[in-house]
C-alpha positions as CSV (number, residue, x, y, z in Angstrom):
1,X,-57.4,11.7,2.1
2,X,-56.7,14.8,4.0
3,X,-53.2,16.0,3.5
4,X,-52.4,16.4,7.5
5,X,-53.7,12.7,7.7
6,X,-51.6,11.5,4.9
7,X,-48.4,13.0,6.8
8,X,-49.0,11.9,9.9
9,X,-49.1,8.7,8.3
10,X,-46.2,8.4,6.4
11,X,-44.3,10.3,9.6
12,X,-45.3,7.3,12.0
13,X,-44.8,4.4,9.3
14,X,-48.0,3.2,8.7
15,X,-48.4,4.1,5.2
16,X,-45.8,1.5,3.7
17,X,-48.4,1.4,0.3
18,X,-48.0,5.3,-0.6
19,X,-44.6,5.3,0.5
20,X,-42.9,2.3,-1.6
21,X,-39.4,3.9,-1.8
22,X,-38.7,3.5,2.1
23,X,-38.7,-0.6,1.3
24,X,-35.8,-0.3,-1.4
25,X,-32.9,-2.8,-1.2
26,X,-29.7,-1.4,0.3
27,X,-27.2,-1.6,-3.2
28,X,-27.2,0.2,-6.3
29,X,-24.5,-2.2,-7.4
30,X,-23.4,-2.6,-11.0
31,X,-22.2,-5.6,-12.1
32,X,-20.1,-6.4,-14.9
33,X,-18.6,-10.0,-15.5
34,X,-15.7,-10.5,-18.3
35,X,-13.4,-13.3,-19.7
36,X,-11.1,-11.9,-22.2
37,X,-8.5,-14.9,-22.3
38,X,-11.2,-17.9,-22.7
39,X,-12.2,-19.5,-25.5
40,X,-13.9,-22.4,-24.2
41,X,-17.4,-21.8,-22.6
42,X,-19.7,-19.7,-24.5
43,X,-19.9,-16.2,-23.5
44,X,-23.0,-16.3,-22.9
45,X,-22.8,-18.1,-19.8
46,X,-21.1,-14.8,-18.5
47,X,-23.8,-12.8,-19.4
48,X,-26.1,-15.1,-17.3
49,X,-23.5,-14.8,-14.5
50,X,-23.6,-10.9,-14.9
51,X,-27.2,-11.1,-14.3
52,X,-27.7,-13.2,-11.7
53,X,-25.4,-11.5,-9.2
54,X,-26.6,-8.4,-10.1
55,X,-30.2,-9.6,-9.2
56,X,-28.6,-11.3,-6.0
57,X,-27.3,-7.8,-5.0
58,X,-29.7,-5.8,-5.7
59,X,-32.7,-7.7,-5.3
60,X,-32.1,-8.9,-1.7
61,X,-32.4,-7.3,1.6
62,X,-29.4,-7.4,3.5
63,X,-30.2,-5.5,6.2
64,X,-33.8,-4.7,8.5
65,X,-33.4,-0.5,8.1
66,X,-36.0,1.2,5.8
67,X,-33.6,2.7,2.5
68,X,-35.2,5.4,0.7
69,X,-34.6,5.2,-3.0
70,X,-32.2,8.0,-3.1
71,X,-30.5,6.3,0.0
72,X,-29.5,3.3,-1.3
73,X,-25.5,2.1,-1.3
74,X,-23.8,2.7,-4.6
75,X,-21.3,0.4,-5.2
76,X,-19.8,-1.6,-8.5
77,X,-18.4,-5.6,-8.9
78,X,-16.2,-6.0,-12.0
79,X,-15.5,-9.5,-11.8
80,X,-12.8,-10.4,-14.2
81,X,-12.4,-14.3,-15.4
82,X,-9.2,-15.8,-15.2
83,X,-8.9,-19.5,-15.8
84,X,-11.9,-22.6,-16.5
85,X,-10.4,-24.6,-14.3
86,X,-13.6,-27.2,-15.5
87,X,-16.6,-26.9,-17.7
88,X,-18.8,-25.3,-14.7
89,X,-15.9,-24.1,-12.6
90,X,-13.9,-21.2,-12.8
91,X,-11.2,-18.5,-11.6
92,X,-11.4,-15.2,-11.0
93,X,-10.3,-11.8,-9.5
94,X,-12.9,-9.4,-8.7
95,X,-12.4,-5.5,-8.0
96,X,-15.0,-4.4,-5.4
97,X,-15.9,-0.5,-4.8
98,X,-18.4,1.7,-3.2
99,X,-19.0,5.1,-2.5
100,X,-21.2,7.4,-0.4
101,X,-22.1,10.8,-0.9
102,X,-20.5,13.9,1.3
103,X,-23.4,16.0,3.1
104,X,-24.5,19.2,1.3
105,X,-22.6,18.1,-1.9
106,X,-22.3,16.4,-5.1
107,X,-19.6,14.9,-4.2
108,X,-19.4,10.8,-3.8
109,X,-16.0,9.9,-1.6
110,X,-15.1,5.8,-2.2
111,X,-15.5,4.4,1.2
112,X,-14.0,0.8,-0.1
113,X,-12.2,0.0,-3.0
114,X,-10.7,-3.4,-3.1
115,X,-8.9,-6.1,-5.7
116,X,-9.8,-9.7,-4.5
117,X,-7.7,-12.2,-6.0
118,X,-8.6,-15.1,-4.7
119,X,-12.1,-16.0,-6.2
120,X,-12.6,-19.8,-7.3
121,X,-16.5,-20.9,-7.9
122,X,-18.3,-23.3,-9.6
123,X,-21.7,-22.1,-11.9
124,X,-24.0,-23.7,-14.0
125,X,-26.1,-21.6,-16.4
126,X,-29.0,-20.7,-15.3
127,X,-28.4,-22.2,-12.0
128,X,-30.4,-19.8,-9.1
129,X,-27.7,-18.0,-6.7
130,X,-28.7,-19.0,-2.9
131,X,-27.4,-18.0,0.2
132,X,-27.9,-18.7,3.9
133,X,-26.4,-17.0,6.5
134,X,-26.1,-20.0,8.5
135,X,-24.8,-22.4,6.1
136,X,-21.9,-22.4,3.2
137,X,-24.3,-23.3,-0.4
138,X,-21.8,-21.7,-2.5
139,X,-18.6,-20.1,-2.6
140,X,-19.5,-17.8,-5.1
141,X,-22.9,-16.7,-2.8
142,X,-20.7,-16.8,0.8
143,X,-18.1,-14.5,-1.7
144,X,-20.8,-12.1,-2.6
145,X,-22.6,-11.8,0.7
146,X,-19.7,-11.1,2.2
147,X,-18.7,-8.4,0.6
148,X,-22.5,-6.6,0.6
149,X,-22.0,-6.6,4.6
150,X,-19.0,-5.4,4.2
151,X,-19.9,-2.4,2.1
152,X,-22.7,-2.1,4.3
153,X,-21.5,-1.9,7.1
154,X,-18.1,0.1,6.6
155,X,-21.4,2.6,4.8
156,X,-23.1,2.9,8.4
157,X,-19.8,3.4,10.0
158,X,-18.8,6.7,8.1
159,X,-22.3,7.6,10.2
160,X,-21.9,6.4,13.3
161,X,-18.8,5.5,15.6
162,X,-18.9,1.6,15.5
163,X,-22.3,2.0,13.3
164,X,-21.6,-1.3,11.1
165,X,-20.9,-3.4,13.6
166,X,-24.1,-5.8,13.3
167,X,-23.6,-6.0,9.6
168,X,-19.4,-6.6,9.8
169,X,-20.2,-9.6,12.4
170,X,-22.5,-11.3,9.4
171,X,-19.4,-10.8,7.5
172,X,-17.3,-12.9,9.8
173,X,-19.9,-15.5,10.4
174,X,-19.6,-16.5,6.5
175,X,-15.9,-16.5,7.1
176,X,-16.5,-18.7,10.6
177,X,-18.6,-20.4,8.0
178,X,-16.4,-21.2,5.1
179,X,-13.2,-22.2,7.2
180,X,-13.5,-26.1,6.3
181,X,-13.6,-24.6,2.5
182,X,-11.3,-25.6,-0.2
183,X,-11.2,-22.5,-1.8
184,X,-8.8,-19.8,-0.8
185,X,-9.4,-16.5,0.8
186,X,-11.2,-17.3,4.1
187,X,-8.3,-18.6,6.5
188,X,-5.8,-17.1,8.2
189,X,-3.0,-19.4,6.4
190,X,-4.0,-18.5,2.7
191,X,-2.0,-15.0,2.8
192,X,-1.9,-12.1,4.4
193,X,-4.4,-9.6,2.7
194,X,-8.1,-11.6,1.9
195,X,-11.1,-11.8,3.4
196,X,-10.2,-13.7,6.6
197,X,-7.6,-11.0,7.4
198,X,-10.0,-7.6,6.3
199,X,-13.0,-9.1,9.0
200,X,-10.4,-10.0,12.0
201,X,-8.7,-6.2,11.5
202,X,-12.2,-4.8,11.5
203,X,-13.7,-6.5,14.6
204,X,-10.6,-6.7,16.5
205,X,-10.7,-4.4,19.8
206,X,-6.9,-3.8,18.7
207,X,-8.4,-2.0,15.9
208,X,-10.5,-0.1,17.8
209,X,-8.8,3.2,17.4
210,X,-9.3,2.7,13.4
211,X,-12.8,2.3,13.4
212,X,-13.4,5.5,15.3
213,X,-10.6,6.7,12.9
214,X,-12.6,6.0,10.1
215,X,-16.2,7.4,11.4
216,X,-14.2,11.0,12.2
217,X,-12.7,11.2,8.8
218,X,-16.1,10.9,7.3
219,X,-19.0,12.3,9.6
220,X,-17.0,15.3,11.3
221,X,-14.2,15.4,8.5
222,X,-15.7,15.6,4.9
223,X,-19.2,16.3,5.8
224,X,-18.6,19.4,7.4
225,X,-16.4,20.7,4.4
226,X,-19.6,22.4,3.2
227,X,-19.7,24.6,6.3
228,X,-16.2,25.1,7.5
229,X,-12.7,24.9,5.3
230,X,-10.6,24.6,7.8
231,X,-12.1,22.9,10.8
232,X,-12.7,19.6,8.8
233,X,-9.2,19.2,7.5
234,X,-8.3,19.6,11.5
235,X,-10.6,16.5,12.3
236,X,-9.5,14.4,9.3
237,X,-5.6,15.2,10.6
238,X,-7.0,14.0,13.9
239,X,-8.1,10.6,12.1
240,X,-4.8,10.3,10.2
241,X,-3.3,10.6,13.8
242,X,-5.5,7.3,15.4
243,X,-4.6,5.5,12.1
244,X,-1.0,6.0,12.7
245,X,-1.2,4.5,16.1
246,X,-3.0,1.5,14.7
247,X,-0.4,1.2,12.5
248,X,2.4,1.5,14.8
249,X,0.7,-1.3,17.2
250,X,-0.2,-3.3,14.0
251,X,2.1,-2.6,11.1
252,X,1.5,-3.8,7.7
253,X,-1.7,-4.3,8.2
254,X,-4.5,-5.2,6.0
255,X,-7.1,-2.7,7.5
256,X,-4.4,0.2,6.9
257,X,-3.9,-0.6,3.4
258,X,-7.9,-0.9,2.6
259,X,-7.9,2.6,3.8
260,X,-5.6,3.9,1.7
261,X,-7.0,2.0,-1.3
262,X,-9.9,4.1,-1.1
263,X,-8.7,7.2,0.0
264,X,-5.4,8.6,-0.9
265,X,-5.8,10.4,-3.9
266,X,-8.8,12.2,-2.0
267,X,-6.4,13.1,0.7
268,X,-3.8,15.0,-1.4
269,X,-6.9,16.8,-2.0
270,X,-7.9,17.7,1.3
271,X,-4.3,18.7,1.7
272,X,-3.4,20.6,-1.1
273,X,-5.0,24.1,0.0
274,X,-4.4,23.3,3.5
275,X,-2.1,25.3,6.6
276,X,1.3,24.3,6.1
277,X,2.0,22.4,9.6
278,X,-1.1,20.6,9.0
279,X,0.5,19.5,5.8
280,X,3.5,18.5,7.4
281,X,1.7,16.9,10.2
282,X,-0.2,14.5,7.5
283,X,2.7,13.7,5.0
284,X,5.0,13.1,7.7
285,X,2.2,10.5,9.2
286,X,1.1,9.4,5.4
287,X,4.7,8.5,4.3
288,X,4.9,5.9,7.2
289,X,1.4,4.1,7.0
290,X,1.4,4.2,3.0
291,X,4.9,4.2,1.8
292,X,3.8,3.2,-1.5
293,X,2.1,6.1,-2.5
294,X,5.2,8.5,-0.5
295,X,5.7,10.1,-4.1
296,X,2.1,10.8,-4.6
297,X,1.5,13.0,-1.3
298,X,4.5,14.9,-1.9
299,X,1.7,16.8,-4.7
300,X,0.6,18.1,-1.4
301,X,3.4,20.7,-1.3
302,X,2.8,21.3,-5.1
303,X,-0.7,22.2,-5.0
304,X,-1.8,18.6,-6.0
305,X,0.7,18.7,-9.5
């Protein structure tokens, strides 16, 4: 085929067949599934586990955009097995991360990094994982799907202001889904950090500021770093400054704390070789909105020691 052909081709889409990469599923998600305190069901049923979600990751498509192979999501599931609470039914908390790579770098910055406490499921070995969007099947599939849109679509708003928001609303329709559920972690009234709680704060015009928060500090904070050292830290300062608000009009929120999950050790970072007022700006904004970590971002003023 002639070269210039070819191109044009793969340029307007209409060589899917020489170009399979562009069909690729949206995760790279590793999956690891342990039960170091039970003694009852053979551990081989976890291993079973293990590979079934990771094929129900990894194997679907979650969303209609065309991923390159190099574009896909990386992100990890360490699901940790607490109690057999029957012979095919079990609890668990699950740790649930991903990451995206900074422009022009090698660097990979974790967009969400959570600890989900509140995972009861039943499985039976060998038993296919399904999922409808429309419809509750499982916990353990609502559980997972949930938290693929989730990393998806907090991924496409690093990109783009308000990017995720098709792929966050799938997230709340499984919660709108799974509120006559027995299992905890999808109403209001089961706590005040879980899933129920991370969708409303995300899709919540009150939480408006955050979002566009959250796109600056990414797109026109740390992937301009490569070009300018100063003018990003400026923007991210900017971001810390529309979280603050947030968190004034909404204190001890759950989307606040997700935030800082993921990104406070990066921020003493950022910090760390910055102006001095901009330091002060951010630790004096960083002590109120994460006054767990207060101790950490004083390392700013230390050169990160």
């Amino acid at each position: 085929m002639n070269y210039r052909l070819l191109l044009v081709l793969l340029l307007l889409g209409l060589a899917p067949a020489l170009h399979p990469a562009l069909h690729a599923q949206e995760l790279q998600c590793g999956v690891i599934v342990t039960a170091p305190q039970l003694r009852v069901v053979d551990p081989k049923v976890f291993k079973t586990l293990e590979t079934s979600i990771y094929e129900f990751m990894n194997n679907r498509t979650w969303t209609g955009d065309k991923f390159k192979l190099e574009e896909k999501i990386r992100c990890d599931i360490n699901i940790t097995i607490t109690d057999e609470l029957d012979v095919d039914r079990f609890r668990a908390q699950v740790a649930i991360q991903s990451s995206r790579p900074v422009y022009n770098s090698d660097y990979q910055t974790v967009v969400f990094n959570w600890v989900d406490k509140d995972w009861e499921f039943s499985y039976v070995e060998y038993q296919p994982l399904e999922f409808n969007e429309n419809i509750v099947l499982s916990n353990l599939t609502s559980m997972l799907a949930y938290y693929a849109y989730i990393i998806i679509g907090l991924d496409y708003d690093s990109y783009a202001l308000n990017g995720g928001t098709a792929h966050l609303q799938k997230a709340q329709k499984i919660v709108n889904n799974s509120q006559n559920s027995v299992e905890k972690g999808w109403k209001p009234y089961d706590g005040i950090r879980n899933r129920y709680w991370l969708t409303d704060n995300l899709m919540n015009p009150r939480f408006a500021a955050y979002r566009e928060a959250f796109y600056k500090y990414h797109r026109l904070g740390l992937d301009l770093f490569h070009a300018d050292a100063l003018g990003p830290v400026t923007t991210i300062t900017q971001s810390l400054t529309l979280l603050n608000g947030v968190n004034t009009s909404n204190p001890n929120s759950m989307a606040i704390q997700v935030f800082f999950n993921a990104k406070s050790d990066e921020i003493i970072g950022i910090y760390t070789d910055a102006p001095s007022k901009e330091q002060a700006q951010a630790i004096a904004m960083l002590n109120r909105m994460d006054a767990q970590n207060a101790n950490d971002y004083r390392k700013i003023l230390t050169g990160g020691r």
